[in-house]
RODO-2510 file (C-alpha; in nm, 4 decimals, decimal comma):
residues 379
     n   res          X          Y          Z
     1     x    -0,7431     3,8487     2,0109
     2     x    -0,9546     3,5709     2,1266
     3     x    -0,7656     3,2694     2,2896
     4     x    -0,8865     2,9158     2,2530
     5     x    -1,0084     2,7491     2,5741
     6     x    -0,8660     2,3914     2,5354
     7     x    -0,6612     2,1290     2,7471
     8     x    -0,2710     2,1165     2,7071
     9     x    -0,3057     1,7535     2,6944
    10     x    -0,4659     1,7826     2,3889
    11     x    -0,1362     1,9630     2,2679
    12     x     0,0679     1,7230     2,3518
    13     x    -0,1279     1,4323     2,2229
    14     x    -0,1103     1,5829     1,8406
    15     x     0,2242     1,6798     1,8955
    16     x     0,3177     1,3155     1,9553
    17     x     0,0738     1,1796     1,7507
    18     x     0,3382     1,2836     1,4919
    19     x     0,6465     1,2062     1,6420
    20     x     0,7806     1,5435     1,6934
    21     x     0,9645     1,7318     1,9794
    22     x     0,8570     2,0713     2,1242
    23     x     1,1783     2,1812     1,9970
    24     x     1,1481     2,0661     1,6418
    25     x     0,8184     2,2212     1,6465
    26     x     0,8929     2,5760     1,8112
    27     x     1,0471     2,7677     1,4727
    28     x     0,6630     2,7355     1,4021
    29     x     0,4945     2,7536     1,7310
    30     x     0,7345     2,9614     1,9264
    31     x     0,4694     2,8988     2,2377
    32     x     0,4253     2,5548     2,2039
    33     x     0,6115     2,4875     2,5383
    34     x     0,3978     2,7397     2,7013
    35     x     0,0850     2,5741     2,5956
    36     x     0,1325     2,2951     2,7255
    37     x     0,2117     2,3371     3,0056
    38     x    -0,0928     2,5941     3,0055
    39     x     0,0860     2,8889     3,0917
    40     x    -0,0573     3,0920     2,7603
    41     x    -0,3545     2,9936     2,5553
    42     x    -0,3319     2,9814     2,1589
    43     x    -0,5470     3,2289     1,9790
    44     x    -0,8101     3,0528     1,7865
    45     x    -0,5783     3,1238     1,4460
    46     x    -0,2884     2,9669     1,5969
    47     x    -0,4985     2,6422     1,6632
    48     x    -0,6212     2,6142     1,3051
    49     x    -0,2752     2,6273     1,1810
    50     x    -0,1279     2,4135     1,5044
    51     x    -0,4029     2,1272     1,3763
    52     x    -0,3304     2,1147     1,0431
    53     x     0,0165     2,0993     1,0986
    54     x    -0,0242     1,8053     1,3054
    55     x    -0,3015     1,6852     1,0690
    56     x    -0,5401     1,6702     1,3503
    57     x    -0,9281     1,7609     1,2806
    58     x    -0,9185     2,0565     1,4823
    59     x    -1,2424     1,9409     1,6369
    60     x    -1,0033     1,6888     1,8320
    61     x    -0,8713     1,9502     2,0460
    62     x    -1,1628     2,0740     2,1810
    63     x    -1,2172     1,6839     2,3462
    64     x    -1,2183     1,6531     2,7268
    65     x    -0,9590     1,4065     2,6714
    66     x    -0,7257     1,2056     2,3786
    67     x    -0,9395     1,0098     2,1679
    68     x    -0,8054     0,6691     2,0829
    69     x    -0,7331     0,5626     1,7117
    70     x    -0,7174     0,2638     1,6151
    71     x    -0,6587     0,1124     1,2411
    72     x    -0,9916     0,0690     1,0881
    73     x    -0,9487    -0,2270     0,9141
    74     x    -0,8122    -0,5578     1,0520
    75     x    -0,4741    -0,4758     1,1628
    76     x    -0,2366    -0,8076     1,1522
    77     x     0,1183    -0,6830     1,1588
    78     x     0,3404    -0,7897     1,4319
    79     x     0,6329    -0,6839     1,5551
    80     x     0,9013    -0,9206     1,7449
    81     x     0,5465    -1,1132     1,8036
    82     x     0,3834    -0,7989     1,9373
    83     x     0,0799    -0,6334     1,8293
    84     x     0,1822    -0,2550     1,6632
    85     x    -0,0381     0,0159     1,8513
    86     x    -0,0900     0,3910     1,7706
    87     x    -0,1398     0,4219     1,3899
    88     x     0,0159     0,7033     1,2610
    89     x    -0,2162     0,9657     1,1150
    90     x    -0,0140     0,9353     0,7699
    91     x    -0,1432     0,5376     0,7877
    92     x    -0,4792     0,6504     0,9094
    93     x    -0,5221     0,9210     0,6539
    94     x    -0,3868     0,6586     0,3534
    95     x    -0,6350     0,4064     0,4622
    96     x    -0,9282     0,6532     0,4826
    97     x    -0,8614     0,8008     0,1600
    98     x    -0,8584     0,4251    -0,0218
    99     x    -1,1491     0,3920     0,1983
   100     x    -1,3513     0,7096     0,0228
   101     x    -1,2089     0,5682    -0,3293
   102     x    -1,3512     0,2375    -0,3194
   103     x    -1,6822     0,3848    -0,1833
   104     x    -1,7219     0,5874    -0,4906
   105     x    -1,6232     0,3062    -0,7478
   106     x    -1,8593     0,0289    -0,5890
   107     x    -2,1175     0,2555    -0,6526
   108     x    -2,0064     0,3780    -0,9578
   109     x    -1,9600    -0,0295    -1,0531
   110     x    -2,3172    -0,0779    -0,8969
   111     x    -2,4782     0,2045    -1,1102
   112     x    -2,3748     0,0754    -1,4355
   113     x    -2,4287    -0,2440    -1,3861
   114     x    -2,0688    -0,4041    -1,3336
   115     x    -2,0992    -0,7872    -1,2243
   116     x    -1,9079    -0,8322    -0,9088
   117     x    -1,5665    -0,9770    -0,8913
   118     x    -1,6500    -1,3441    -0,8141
   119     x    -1,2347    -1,4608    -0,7083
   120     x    -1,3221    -1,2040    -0,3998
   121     x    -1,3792    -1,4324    -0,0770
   122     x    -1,3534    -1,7441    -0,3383
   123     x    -1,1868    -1,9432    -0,0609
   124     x    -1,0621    -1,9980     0,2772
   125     x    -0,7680    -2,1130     0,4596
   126     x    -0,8022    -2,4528     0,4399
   127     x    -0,7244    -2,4324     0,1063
   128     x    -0,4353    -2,5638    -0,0529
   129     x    -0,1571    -2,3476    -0,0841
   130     x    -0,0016    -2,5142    -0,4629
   131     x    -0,3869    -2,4921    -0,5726
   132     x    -0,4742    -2,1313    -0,4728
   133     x    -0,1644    -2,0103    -0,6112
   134     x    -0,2216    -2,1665    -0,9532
   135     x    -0,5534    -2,0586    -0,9534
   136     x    -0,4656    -1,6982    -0,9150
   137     x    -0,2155    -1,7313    -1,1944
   138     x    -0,4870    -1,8805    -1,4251
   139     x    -0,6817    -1,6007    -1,3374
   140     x    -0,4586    -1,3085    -1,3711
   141     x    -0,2841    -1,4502    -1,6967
   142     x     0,0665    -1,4534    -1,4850
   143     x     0,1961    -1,7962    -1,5752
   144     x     0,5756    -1,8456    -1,6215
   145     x     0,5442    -1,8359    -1,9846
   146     x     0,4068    -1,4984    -1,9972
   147     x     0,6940    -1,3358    -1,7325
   148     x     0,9763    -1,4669    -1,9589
   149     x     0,9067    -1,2887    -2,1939
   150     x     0,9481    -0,9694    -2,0111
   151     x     1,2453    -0,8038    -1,9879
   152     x     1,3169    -0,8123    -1,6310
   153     x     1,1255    -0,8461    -1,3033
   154     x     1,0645    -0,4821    -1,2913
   155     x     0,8925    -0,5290    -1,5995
   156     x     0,7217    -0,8366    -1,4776
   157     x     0,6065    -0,6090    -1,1659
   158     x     0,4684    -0,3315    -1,4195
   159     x     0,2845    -0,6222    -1,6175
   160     x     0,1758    -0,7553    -1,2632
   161     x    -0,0006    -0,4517    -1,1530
   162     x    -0,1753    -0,4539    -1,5044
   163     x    -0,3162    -0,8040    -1,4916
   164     x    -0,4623    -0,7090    -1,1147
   165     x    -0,6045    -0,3987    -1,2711
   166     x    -0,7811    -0,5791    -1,5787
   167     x    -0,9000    -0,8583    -1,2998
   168     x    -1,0688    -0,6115    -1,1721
   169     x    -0,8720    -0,4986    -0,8986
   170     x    -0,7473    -0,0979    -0,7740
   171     x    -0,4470    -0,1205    -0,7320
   172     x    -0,2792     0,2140    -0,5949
   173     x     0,0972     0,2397    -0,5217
   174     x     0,1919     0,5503    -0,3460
   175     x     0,5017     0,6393    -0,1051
   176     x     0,3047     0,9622     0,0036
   177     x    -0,0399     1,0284     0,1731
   178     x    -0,2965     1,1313    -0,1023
   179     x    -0,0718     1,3934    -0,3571
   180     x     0,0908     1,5205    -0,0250
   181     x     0,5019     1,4832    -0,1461
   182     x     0,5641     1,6225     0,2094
   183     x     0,3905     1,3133     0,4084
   184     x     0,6025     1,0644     0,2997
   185     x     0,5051     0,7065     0,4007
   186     x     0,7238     0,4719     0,6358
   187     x     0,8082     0,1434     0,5454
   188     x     0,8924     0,0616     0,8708
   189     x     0,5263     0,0781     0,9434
   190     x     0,3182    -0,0376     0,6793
   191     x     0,4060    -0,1981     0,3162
   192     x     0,0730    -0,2415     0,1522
   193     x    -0,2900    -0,3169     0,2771
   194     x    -0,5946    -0,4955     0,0791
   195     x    -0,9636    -0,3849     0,1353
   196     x    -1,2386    -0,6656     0,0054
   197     x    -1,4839    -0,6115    -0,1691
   198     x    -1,6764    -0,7681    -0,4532
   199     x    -1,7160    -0,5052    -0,6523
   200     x    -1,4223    -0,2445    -0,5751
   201     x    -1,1647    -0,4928    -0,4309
   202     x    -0,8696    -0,2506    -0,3644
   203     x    -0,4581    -0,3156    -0,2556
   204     x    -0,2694    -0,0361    -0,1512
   205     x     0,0855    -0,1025    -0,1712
   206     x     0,3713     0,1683     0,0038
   207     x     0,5109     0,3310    -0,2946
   208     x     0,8360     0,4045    -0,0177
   209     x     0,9431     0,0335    -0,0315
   210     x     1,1808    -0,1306    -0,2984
   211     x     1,0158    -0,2934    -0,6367
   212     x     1,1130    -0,6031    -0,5196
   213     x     0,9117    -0,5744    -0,1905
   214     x     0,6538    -0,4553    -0,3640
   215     x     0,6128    -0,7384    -0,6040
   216     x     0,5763    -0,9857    -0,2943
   217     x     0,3159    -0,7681    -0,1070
   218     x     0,0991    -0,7163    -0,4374
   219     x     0,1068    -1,1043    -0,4268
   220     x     0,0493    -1,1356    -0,0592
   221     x    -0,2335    -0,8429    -0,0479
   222     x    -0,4591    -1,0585    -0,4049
   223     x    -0,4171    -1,3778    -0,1451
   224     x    -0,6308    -1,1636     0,0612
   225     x    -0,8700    -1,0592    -0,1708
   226     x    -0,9056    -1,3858    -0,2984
   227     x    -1,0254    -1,4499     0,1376
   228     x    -1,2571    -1,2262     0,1347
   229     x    -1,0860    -1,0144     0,3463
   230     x    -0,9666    -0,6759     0,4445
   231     x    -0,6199    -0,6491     0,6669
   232     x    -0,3326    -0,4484     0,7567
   233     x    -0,0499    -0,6806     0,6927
   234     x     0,2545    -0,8304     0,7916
   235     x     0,3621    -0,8571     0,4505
   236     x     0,8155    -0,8514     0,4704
   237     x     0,9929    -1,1245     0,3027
   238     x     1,1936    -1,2234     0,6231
   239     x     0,8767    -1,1479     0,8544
   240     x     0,7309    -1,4828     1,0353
   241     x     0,4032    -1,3714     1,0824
   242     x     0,1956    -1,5126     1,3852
   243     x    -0,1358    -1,4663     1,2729
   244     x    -0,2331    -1,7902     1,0698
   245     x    -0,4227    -1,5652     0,7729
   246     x    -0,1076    -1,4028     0,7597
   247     x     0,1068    -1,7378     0,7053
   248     x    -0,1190    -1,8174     0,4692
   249     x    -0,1170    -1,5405     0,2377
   250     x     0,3101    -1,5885     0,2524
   251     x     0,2943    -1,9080     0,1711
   252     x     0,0357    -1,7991    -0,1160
   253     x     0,2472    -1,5069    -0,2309
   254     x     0,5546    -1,7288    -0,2666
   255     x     0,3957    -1,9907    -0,4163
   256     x     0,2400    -1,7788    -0,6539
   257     x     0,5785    -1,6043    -0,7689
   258     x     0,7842    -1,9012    -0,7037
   259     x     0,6588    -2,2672    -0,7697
   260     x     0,8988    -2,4821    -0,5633
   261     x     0,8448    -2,8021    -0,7976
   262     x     0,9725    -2,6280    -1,0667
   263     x     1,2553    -2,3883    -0,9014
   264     x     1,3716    -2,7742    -0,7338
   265     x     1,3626    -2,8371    -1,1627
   266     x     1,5686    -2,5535    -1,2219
   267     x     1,7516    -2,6323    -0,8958
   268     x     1,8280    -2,9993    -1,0498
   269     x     2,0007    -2,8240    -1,3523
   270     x     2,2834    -2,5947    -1,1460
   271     x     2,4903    -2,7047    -0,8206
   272     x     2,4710    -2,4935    -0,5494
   273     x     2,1991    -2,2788    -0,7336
   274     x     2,2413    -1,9766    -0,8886
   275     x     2,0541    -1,6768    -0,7539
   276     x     2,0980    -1,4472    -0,9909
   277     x     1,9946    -1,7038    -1,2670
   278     x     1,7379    -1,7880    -1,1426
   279     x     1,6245    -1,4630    -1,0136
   280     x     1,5927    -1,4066    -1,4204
   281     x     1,4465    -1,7603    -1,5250
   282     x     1,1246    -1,6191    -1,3171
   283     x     1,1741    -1,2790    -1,3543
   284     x     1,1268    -1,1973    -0,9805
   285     x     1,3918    -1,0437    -0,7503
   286     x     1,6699    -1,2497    -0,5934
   287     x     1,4989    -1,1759    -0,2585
   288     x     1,1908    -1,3674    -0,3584
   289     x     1,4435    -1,6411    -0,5287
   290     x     1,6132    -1,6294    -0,1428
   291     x     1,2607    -1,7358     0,0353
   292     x     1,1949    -1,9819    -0,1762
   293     x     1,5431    -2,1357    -0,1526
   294     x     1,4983    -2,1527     0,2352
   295     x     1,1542    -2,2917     0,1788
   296     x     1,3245    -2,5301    -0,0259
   297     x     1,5956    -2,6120     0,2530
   298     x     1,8474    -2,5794     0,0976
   299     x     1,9669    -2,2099     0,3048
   300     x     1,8526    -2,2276     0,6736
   301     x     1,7040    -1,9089     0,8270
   302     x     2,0191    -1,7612     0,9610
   303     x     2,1875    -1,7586     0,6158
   304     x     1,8572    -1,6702     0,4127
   305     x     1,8084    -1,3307     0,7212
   306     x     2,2230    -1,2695     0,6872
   307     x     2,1474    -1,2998     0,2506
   308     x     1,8325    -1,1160     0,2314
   309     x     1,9614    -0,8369     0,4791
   310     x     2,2300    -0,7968     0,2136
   311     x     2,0154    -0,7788    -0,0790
   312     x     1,7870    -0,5236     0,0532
   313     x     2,0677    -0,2866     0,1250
   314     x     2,1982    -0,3583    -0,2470
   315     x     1,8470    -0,2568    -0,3839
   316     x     1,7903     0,0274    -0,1139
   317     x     2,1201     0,1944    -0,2366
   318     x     2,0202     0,1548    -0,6142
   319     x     1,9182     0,5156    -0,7279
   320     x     1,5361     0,5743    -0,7624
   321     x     1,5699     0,8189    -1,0240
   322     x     1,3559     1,1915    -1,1022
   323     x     1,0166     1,1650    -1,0369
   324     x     0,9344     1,0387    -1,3780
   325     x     0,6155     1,1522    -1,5731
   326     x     0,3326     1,3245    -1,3268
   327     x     0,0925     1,1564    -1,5489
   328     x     0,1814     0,8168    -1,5194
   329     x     0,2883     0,9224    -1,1519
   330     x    -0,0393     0,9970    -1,0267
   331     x    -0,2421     0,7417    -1,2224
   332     x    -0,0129     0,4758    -1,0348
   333     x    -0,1424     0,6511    -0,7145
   334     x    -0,4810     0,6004    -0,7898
   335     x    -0,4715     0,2978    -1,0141
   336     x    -0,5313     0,3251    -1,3601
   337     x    -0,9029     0,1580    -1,3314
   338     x    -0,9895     0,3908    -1,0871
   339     x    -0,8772     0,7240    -1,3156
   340     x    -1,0750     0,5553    -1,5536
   341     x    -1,3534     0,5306    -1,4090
   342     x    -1,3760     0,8832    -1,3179
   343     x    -1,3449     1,0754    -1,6051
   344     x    -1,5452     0,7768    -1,8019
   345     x    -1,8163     0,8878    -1,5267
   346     x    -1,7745     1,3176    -1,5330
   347     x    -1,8012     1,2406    -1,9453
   348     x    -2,0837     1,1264    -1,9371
   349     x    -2,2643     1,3166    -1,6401
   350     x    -2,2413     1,0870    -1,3901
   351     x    -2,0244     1,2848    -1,1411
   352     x    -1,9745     1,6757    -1,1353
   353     x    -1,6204     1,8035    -1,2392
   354     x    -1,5586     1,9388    -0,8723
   355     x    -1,6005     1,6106    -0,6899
   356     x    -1,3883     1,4430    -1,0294
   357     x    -1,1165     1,7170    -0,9632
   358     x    -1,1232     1,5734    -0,5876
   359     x    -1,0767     1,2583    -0,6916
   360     x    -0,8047     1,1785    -0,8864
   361     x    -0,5757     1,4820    -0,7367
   362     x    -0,5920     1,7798    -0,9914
   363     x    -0,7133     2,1399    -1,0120
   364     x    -0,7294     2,2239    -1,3704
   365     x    -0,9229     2,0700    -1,6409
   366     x    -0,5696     2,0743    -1,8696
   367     x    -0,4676     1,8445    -1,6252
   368     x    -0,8044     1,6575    -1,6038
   369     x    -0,8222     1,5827    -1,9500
   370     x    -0,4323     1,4372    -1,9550
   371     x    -0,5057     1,2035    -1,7200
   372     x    -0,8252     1,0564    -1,9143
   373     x    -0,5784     1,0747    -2,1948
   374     x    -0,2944     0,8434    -1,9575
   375     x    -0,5416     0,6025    -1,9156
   376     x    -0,6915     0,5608    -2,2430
   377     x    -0,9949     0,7873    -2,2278
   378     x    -0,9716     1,1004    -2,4878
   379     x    -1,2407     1,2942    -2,5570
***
């Protein structure tokens, strides 16, 4: 059987590429030792299935040396002050699937005519802070009046990511890569990202993180939009970003959820305040309500890191739950404008059902047709 003629280095690179050992590895590859250190070659078979089990294009492998990936989008997240190198290829894949989506909905906006989104690069740094936020609230219909009268903040979050959608914005929240349930995301890397533009401005938020985080980065990843601009982020409630933009958008995103002249109103009414309380009055989590009480100084850091450490491993141990409805799953991954969009445009001849299938993460037209039907388009 023919053997593949490639360098061991190669090997290794893809192996690590996904953080795995040789031994974790060998129930699959029981070689894998011996190729790299080029003892034996893998047959040409072998490769295939070594590459897509390290999700490298198996074109990579045939390189005289490791090529060198880098995040394609402005990458801002710091950690302990240090840039973060070597994406990981479930970050890289995420980013380059959103990437393919908004391609094919700014055209698909373009074709029939859709005006573009005019809040996209609206403003710039210098920019008040108060202002911006209570111009994105005007604009997305999220005033304070209009969360108290959900239930709760994850309510308010659901009702969130609706008001982004009917601004015009995809907005995709998935803790996997694409429909792949075995490529879980990692928190610990990435939380959300924003790509701008004016006619498919798109926020991808890490389905893996808690509700509560993921009402913060939503905010934190529009503050973007509303700069014009595309970035990985450093979007953690206890993160202190170094990159100015990033600062920014924080101070946006908390301002936006939070107003501190009224929580120091609310503040006024109770003595020491109450978190819970007022976690409800705004119907945000009591994380949020813990950065803006340290904003507020009225908690210094150490207390708000020692509190919010606390709350995080409250709401990580709360139960996620079954999978829920696939239907409503998947729509969530690829935002409900976007689903809309699609079968609005196979309906009506504008894309073929193959690349339609692609898109939105289905194989059968049964399945097809219930997503149109999730997201309001029946035929």
């Amino acid at each position: 059987m023919r053997c593949a003629t490639i360098k061991p280095e190669l090997l290794r690179w893809a192996r690590e590429r996904i953080g795995r050992s040789i031994e974790a590895m060998s129930g699959q590859f029981k070689k894998l030792a011996l190729w790299e250190r080029g003892e034996v070659a893998p047959t040409l078979k072998q490769l295939e299935d070594f590459a897509k089990a390290t999700y490298v294009p198996i074109g990579y492998l045939f390189l005289s040396e490791p090529p060198e990936e880098r995040v394609p989008i402005p990458d801002l997240r710091t950690i302990r002050n240090q840039k973060v190198s070597h994406p990981s290829p479930d970050l890289l894949d995420t980013i380059y699937i959103c990437q393919q989506r908004q391609a094919w909905y700014r055209d698909d906006a373009r074709s029939v005519g859709q005006a573009p989104r005019r809040f996209v690069g609206s403003v710039d740094c210098q920019a008040s802070t108060e202002q911006i936020a209570e111009q994105m609230r005007t604009a997305m219909g999220f005033d304070l009046d209009a969360r108290r009268k959900c239930p709760t903040w994850t309510d308010a979050l659901r009702r969130f990511i609706e008001q982004a959608d009917d601004l015009g914005v995809l907005v995709m929240v998935s803790g996997v890569v694409g429909g792949n349930n075995r490529r879980k995301l990692n928190t610990e890397e990435f939380r959300g990202f924003a790509l701008s533009d004016e006619y498919a401005p798109l926020i991808f938020i890490n389905g893996a993180d808690t509700k509560s985080a993921q009402m913060f980065t939503l905010a934190h990843e529009l503050a973007h939009l509303w700069l014009g601009e595309s970035a990985l982020s450093d979007v953690s409630l206890v993160s202190r970003p170094s990159e100015q933009i990033e600062v920014w958008c924080n101070r946006v995103a908390a301002e936006f959820l939070v107003p501190l002249d009224v929580l120091r109103l609310e503040m006024s009414r109770a003595s020491p305040p109450d978190v819970d309380g007022l976690a409800r009055h705004f119907k945000v989590s009591t994380l949020v309500i813990l950065l803006r009480l340290f904003d507020a100084r009225k908690i210094t850091w150490d207390t708000f890191h020692q509190a919010y450490q606390e709350e995080e491993e409250r709401f990580q141990n709360i139960s996620k739950g079954s999978g829920g409805n696939f239907y409503l799953t998947q729509t969530a991954r690829i935002s409900k404008r976007f689903a809309r969009a699609v079968v609005t445009a196979t309906w009506e001849g504008r894309a073929s059902f193959t690349e339609s299938f692609r898109l939105v993460g289905c194989k059968k037209m049964v399945t097809f047709r219930e997503i149109g039907r999730t997201v309001g388009v029946d035929v």
